[in-house]
FIRO-288339 format. One record per residue (C-alpha): residue in one letter; y, x, z. Coordinates in steps of 0.25 Angstrom, whole numbers. Example, Ala and Ser with C-alpha at 12.3 -4.5 7.8 and 13.67 -1.06 7.14 Angstrom:
2
ATOM res     v     u     w
ATOM   A   -18    49    31
ATOM   S    -4    55    29
END
This chain:
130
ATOM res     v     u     w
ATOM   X  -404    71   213
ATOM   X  -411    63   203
ATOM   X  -408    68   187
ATOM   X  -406    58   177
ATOM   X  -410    61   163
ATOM   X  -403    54   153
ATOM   X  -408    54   140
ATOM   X  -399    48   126
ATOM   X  -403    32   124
ATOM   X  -405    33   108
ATOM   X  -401    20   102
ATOM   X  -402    16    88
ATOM   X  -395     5    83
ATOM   X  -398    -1    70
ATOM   X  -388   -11    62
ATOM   X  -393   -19    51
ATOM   X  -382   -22    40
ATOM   X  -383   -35    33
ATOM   X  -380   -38    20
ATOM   X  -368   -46    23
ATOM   X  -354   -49    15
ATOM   X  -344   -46    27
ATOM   X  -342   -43    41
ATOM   X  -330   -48    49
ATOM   X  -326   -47    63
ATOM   X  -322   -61    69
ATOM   X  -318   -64    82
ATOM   X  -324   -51    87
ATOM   X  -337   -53    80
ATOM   X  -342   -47    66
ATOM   X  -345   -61    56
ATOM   X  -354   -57    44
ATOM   X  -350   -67    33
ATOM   X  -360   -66    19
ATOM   X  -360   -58     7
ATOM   X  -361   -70    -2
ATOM   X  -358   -84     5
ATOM   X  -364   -91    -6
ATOM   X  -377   -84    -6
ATOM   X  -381   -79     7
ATOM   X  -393   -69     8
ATOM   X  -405   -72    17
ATOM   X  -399   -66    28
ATOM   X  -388   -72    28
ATOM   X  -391   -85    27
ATOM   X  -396   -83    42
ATOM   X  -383   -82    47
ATOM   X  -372   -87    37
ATOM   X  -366  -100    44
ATOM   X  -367  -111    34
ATOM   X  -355  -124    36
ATOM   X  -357  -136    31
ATOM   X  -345  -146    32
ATOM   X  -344  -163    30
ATOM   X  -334  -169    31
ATOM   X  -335  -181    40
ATOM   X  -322  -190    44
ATOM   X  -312  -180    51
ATOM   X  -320  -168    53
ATOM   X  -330  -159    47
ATOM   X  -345  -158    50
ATOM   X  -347  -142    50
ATOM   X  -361  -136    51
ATOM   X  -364  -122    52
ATOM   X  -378  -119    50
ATOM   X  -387  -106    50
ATOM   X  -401  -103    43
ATOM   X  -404   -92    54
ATOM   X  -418   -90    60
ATOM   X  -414   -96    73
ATOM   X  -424   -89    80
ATOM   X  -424   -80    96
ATOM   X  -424   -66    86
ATOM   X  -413   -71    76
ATOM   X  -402   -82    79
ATOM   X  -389   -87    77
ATOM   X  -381   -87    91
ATOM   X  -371   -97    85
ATOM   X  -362  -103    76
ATOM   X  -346  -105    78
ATOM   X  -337  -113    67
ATOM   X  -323  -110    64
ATOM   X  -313  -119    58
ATOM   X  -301  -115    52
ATOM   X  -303  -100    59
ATOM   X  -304  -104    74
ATOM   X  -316  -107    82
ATOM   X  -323  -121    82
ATOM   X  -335  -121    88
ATOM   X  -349  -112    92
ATOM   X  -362  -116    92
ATOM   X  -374  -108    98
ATOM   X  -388  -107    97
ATOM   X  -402  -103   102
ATOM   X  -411   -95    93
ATOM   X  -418  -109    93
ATOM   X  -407  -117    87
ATOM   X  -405  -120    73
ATOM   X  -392  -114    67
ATOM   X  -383  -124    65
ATOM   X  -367  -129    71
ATOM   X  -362  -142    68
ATOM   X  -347  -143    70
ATOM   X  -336  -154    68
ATOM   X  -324  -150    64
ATOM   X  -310  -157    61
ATOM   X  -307  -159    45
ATOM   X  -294  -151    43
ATOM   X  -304  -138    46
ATOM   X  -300  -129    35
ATOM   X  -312  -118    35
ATOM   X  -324  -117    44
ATOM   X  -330  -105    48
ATOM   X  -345  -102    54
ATOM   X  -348   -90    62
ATOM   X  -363   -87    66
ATOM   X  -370   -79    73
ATOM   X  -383   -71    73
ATOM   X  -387   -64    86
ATOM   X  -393   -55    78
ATOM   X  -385   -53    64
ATOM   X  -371   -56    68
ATOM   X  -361   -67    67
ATOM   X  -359   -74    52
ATOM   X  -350   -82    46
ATOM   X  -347   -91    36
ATOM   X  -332  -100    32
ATOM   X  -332  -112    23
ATOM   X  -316  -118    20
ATOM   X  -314  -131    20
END
């Protein structure tokens, strides 16, 4: 008879907190949103969405964009847009991509809302009314 030692695995798991203005649990998934929307920190600035709206004709020219590092250690996984509180669209990427989602949207759209997120700090948010 063969005796098996079994010994305690020690794990330590370590959270970092961030310095961020709110947690919220969306859809099943916590969305950090920023302390001060009109003055993003450093850190922040990597994983806020930022929308940028024109008007063209009957619909509205969104773009989300992202100043994130964008490299195989620190990457946003994607973007997702939602308009007047129902999903719109997703767009994906590779660490190699650049961080940005353009979207066309019809012009009676009352608020727009961008959800990203980083593989490594979380999904972020940011909501712009129309």
């Amino acid at each position: 008879m063969t005796n098996f030692n079994c010994y305690p695995a020690v794990f330590l798991i370590v959270k970092i907190w961030y310095n961020v203005g709110t947690t919220r649990i969306i859809y099943g998934m916590e969305v950090h949103e920023p302390q001060n929307p009109e003055a993003l920190n450093h850190f922040e600035q990597q994983h806020v969405p930022k929308i940028e709206v024109d008007f063209v004709g009957e619909i509205i020219r969104v773009r989300v964009e992202i100043d994130n590092p964008m490299q195989p250690v620190h990457y946003l996984d994607w973007i997702e847009l939602y308009v007047d509180d129902e999903a719109y669209d997703k767009v994906e990427f590779e660490p190699e991509d650049q961080a940005i989602a353009e979207f066309d949207v019809a012009k009676d759209a009352k608020s727009l809302k961008a959800i990203s997120n980083c593989h490594l700090h979380g999904a972020w948010q940011t909501k712009l009314t129309l």
